[in-house]
MARGUNU-322473 format. One line per 8 residues: their letters; for each residue z, y, x of C-alpha. Coordinates in pm, 1 decimal. Layout:
A> Z/Y/X  ...
END
This chain:
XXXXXXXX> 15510.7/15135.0/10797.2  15304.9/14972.0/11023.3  15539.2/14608.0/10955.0  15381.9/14682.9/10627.6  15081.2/14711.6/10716.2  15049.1/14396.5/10886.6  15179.0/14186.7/10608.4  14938.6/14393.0/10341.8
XXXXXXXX> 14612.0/14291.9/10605.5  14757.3/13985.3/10708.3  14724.1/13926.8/10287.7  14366.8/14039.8/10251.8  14081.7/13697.4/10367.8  13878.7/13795.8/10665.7  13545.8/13718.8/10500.6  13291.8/13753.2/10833.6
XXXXXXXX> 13423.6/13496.2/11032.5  13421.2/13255.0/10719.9  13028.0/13369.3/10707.6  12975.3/13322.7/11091.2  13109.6/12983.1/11039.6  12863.7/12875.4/10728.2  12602.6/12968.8/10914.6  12659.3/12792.3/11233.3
XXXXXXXX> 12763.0/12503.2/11045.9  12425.8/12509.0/10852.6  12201.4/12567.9/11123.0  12401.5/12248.0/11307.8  12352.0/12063.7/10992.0  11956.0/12171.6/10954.9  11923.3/12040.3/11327.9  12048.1/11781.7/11255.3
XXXXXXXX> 11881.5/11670.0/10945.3  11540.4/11785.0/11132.2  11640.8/11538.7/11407.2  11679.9/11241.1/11163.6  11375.7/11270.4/10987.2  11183.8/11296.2/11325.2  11359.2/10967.3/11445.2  11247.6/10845.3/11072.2
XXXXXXXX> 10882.8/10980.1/11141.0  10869.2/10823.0/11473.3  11010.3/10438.9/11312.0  10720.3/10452.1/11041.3  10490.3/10519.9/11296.4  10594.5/10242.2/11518.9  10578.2/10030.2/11239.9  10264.0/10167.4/11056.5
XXXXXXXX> 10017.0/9883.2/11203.4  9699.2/10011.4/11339.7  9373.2/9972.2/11124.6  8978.9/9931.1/11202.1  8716.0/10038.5/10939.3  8364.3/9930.2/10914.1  8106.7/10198.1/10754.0  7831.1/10060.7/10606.2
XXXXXXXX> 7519.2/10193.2/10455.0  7464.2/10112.0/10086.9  7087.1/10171.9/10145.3  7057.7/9782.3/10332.9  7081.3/9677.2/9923.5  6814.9/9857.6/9895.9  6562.4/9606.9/10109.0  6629.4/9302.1/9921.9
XXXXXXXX> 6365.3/9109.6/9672.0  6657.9/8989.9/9415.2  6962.7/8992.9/9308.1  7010.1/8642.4/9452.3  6924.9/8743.0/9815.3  7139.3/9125.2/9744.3  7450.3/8912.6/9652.2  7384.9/8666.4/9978.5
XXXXXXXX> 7368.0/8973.3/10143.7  7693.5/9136.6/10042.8  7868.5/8802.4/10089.9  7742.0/8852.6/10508.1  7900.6/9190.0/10509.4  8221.5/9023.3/10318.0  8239.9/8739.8/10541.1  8164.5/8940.0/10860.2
XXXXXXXX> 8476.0/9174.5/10717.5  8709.9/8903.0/10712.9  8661.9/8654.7/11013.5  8745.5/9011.0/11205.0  9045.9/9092.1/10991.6  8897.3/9444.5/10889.9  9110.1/9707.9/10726.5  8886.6/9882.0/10498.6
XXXXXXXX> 8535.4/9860.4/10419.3  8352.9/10167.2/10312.5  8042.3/10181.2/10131.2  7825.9/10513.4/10185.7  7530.8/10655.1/10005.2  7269.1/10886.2/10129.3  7151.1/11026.5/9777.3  7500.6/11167.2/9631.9
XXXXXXXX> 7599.0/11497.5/9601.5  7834.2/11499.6/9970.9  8155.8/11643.6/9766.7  8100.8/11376.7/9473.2  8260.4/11090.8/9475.7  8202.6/10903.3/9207.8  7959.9/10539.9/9252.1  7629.6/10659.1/9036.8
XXXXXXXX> 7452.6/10418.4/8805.3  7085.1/10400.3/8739.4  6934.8/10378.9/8407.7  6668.9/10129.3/8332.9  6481.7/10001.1/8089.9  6745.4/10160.5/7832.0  7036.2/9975.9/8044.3  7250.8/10103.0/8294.0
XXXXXXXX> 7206.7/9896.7/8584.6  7402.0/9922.4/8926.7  7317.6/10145.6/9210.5  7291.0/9961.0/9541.7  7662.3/10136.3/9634.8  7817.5/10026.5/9259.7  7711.2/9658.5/9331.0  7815.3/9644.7/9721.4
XXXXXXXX> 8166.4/9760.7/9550.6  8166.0/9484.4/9333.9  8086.5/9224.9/9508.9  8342.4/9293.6/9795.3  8583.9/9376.9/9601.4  8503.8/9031.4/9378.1  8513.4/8791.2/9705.4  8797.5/8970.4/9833.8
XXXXXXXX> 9013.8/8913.0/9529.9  9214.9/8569.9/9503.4  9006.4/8338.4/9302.1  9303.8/8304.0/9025.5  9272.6/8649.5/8973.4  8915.7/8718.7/8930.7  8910.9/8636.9/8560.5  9196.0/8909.0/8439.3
XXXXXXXX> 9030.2/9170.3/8722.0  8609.6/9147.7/8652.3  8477.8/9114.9/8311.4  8160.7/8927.6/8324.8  7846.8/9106.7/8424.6  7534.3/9040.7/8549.1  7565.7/9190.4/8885.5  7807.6/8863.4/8933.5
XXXXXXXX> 7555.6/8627.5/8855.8  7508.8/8507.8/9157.9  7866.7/8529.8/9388.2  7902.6/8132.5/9273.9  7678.8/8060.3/9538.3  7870.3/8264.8/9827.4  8124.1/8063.6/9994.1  8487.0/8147.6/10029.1
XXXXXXXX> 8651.0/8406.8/10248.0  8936.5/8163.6/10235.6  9111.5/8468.3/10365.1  9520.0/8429.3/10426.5  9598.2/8579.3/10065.4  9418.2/8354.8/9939.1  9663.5/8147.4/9832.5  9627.1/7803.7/9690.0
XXXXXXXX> 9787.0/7641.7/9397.1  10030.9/7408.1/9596.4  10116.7/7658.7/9878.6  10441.1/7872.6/9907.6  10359.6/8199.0/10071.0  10654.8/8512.4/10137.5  10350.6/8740.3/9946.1  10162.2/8658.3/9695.5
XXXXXXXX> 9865.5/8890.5/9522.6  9914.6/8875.3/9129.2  9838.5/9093.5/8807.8  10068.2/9237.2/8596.5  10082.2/9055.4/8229.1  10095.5/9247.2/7878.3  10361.3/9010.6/7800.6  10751.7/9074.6/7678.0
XXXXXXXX> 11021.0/9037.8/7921.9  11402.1/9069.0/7893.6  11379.4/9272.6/8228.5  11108.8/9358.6/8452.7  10724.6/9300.1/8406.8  10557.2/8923.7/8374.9  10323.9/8879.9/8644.1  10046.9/8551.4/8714.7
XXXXXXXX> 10026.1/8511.5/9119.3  9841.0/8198.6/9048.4  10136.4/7913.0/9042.3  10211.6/7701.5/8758.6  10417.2/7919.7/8596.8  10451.4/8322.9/8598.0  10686.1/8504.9/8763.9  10893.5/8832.5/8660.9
XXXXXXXX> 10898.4/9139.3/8884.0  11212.3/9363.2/8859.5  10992.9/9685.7/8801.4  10844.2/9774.4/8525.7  10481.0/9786.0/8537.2  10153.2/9887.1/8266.1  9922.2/9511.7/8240.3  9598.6/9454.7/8421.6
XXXXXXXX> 9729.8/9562.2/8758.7  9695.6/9423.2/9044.3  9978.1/9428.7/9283.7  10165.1/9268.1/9627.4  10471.9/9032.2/9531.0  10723.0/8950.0/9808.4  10793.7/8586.6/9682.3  11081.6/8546.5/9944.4
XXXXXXXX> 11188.0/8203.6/10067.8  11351.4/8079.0/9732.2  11071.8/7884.1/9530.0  11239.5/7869.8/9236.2  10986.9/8035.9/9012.5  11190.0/8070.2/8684.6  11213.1/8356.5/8493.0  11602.8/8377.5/8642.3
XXXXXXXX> 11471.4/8491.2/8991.1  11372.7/8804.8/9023.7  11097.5/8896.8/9262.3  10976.4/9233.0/9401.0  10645.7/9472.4/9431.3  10572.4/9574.6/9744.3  10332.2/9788.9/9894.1  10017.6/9626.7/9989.5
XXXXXXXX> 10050.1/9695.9/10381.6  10422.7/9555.5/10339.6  10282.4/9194.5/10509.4  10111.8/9339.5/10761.8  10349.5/9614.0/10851.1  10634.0/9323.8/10830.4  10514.3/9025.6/10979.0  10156.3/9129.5/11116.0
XXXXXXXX> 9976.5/8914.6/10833.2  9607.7/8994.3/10820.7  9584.3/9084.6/10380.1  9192.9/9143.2/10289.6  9009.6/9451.8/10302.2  9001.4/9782.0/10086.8  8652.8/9871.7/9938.3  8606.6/10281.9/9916.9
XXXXXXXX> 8317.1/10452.6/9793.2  8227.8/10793.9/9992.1  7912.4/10948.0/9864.0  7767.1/11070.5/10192.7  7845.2/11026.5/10588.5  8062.4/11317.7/10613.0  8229.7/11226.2/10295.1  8312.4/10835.2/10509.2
XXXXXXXX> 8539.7/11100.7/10736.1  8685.9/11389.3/10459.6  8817.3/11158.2/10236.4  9007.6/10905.9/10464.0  9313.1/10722.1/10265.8  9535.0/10734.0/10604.7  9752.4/11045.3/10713.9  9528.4/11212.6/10987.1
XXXXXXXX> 9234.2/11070.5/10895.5  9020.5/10868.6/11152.4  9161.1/10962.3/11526.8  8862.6/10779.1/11680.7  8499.4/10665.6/11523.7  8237.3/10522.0/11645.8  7851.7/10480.3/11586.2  7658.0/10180.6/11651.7
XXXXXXXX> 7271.1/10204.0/11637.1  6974.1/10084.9/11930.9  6970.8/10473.0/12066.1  7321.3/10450.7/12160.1  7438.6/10371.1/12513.7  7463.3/10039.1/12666.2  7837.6/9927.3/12801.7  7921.5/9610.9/12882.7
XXXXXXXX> 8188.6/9498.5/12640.0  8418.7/9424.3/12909.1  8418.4/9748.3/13023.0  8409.6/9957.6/12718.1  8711.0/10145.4/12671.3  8887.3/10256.0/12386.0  9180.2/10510.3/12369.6  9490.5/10367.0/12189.3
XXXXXXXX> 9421.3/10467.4/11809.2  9619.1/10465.8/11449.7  9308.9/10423.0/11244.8  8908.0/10336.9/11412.7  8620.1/10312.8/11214.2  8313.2/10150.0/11313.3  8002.5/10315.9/11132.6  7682.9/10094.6/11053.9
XXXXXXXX> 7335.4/10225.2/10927.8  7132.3/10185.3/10666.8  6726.6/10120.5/10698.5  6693.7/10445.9/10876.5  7013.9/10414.9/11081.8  7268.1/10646.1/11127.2  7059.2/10955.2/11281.0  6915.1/10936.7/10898.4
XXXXXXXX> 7245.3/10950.0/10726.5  7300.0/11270.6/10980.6  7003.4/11434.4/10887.1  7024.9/11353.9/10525.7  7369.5/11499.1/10468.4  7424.2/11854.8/10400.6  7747.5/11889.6/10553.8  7595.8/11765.9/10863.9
XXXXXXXX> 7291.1/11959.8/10902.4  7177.6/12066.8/11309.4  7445.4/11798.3/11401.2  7352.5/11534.0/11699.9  7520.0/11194.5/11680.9  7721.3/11281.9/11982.0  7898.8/11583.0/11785.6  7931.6/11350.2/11453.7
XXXXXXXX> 8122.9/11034.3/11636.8  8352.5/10963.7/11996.4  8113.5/10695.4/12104.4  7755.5/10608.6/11990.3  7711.6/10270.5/12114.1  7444.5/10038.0/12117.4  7619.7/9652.9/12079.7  7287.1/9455.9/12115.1
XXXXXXXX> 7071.0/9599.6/12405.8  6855.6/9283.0/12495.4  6719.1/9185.4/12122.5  6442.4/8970.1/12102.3  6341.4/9107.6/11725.1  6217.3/9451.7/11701.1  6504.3/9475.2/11456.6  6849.6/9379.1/11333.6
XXXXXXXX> 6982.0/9394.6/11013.6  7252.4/9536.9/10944.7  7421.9/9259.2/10851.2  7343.2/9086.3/11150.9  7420.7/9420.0/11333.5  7781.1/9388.3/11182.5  7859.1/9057.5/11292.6  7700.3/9131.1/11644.3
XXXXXXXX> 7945.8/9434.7/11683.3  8231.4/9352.3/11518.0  8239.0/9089.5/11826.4  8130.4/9310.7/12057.0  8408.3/9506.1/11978.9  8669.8/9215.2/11982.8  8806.2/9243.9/12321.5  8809.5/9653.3/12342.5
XXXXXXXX> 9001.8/9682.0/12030.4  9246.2/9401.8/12129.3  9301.0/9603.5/12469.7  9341.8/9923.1/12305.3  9613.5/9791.8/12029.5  9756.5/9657.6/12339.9  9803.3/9942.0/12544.5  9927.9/10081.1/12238.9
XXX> 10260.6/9892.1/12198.3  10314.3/9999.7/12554.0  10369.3/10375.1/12499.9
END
């Protein structure tokens, strides 16, 4: 009987060790998975370059006697942008609504002309566009009327006719193709992309070493940090509107936001350049007043109401202590700083790579 018993359990699956196993084996597996996409985390961090910002007021349009001078004006800022290989540039206004994003316009006359913010946009976005590309990317208007008369950023994606470059900024064309999407990165003849992309965007193309620009060679979009992240080429800035201060810090493109920001104005303190110090960051931004300054922009900002500068930004420096003028522009302030800042930022990327 009990022989018989054996063989009839001995029969029957033993389900709860099967279970216990599953289990283990998924928790193992969820560890494990976890574990990988830390290690991937941590490799797109390492390779996620570090970025600096500039801030600038859209009220120092505001100050100028013409469009002429306004557009020699936003060239500074443009210029000033470039020669220090800045990120992103981002244009703030003091009369918005904070949570509103969108650049306003200003009707006059019966015609909508540009708010000071809507043509510091447009002109550094213009100048910081290749030249081939500025006719498919800007209709005409009359806020351009002047940017003839700015000279080049000549900025490294600013690529010329003759030159091979591994990445080349183009526009996508409303043009058939067998496969892919037609695209003009300003060479003699277009190239195809293997993606398929809508016309009249702008995008990244990783040109590769082979210059054979027939339609047989496929090229590739890539992400617009791709050259940077990849071989540390400086690309231009990005122009964002933000609609107040506080709006400058809430609506940051990068994950995390800004991890260190700083305020420049003549009420800040004085540190020698050589001994400022600046923790390793992922993403600084360097804010700039407008006429008022930046304790204006505080006080005219909701979101910041009863704030001191010292609770709005990590530093609040002041990068020109021994000025001869009662003031500085801000466009002078920018250039002034951005050099000021030079060395600190190099040290910080520096120490950085270290950890």
């Amino acid at each position: 009987m009990r022989e018989e018993l054996e063989v009839v359990m001995s029969g029957i699956p033993f389900h709860h060790h099967n279970n216990v196993d599953n289990q283990s084996s998924k928790k193992k597996n969820k560890r494990k998975r976890k574990k990988v996409e830390e290690e991937e985390e941590k490799e797109i961090v390492k390779k996620e370059k570090s970025t600096v910002s500039i801030a600038v007021a859209a009220s120092i349009i505001d100050n100028t006697q013409s469009l002429e001078l306004a557009t020699r004006l936003a060239g500074q800022v443009a210029r000033a942008a470039t020669i220090f290989c800045i990120d992103e540039v981002v244009v703030f206004d003091n009369q918005a609504t904070p949570d509103d994003d969108s650049i306003p316009t200003v009707m006059k006359n019966g015609n909508e002309d540009e708010s000071s913010a809507h043509f510091l946009v447009r002109i550094l976005r213009y100048l910081d566009t290749p030249q081939y590309l500025r006719r498919r990317l800007f209709p005409m208007h009359k806020s351009l009327r002047f940017v003839g008369l700015l000279p080049p950023l000549d900025a490294p994606h600013h690529v010329r006719k003759h030159e091979w470059s591994l990445y080349r900024e183009g526009v996508t064309l409303d043009e058939s193709c067998a496969e892919g999407t037609l695209v003009d990165v300003g060479l003699s003849k277009n190239v195809v992309v293997e993606q398929v992309i809508e016309p009249g965007k702008r995008v990244t193309v990783a040109m590769g070493t082979n210059r054979n620009i027939g339609t047989a060679c496929l090229r590739k979009v890539v992400s617009p940090s791709s050259p940077k992240e990849e071989m540390g080429m400086y690309r231009g800035y990005k122009v964002r509107y933000a609609s107040s201060l506080s709006t400058v810090f809430n609506s940051s493109p990068f994950k995390g936001g800004y991890d260190h920001i700083i305020g420049t104005s003549e009420h800040g303190h004085v540190i020698n350049s050589s001994e400022l110090v600046i923790p390793s960051f992922r993403h600084l931004l360097i804010a700039f007043g407008g006429l008022g300054g930046l304790e204006e922009s505080i006080e005219e900002d909701s979101n910041l109401k009863g704030k001191r500068v010292y609770d709005v930004f990590s530093a609040y420096l002041n990068t020109c202590p021994h000025q001869g003028s009662r003031t500085i522009r801000t466009e002078e302030a920018i250039l002034i700083s951005l050099q000021y800042f030079q060395d600190p930022i190099m040290r910080a990327e520096q120490q950085s790579k270290r950890k």
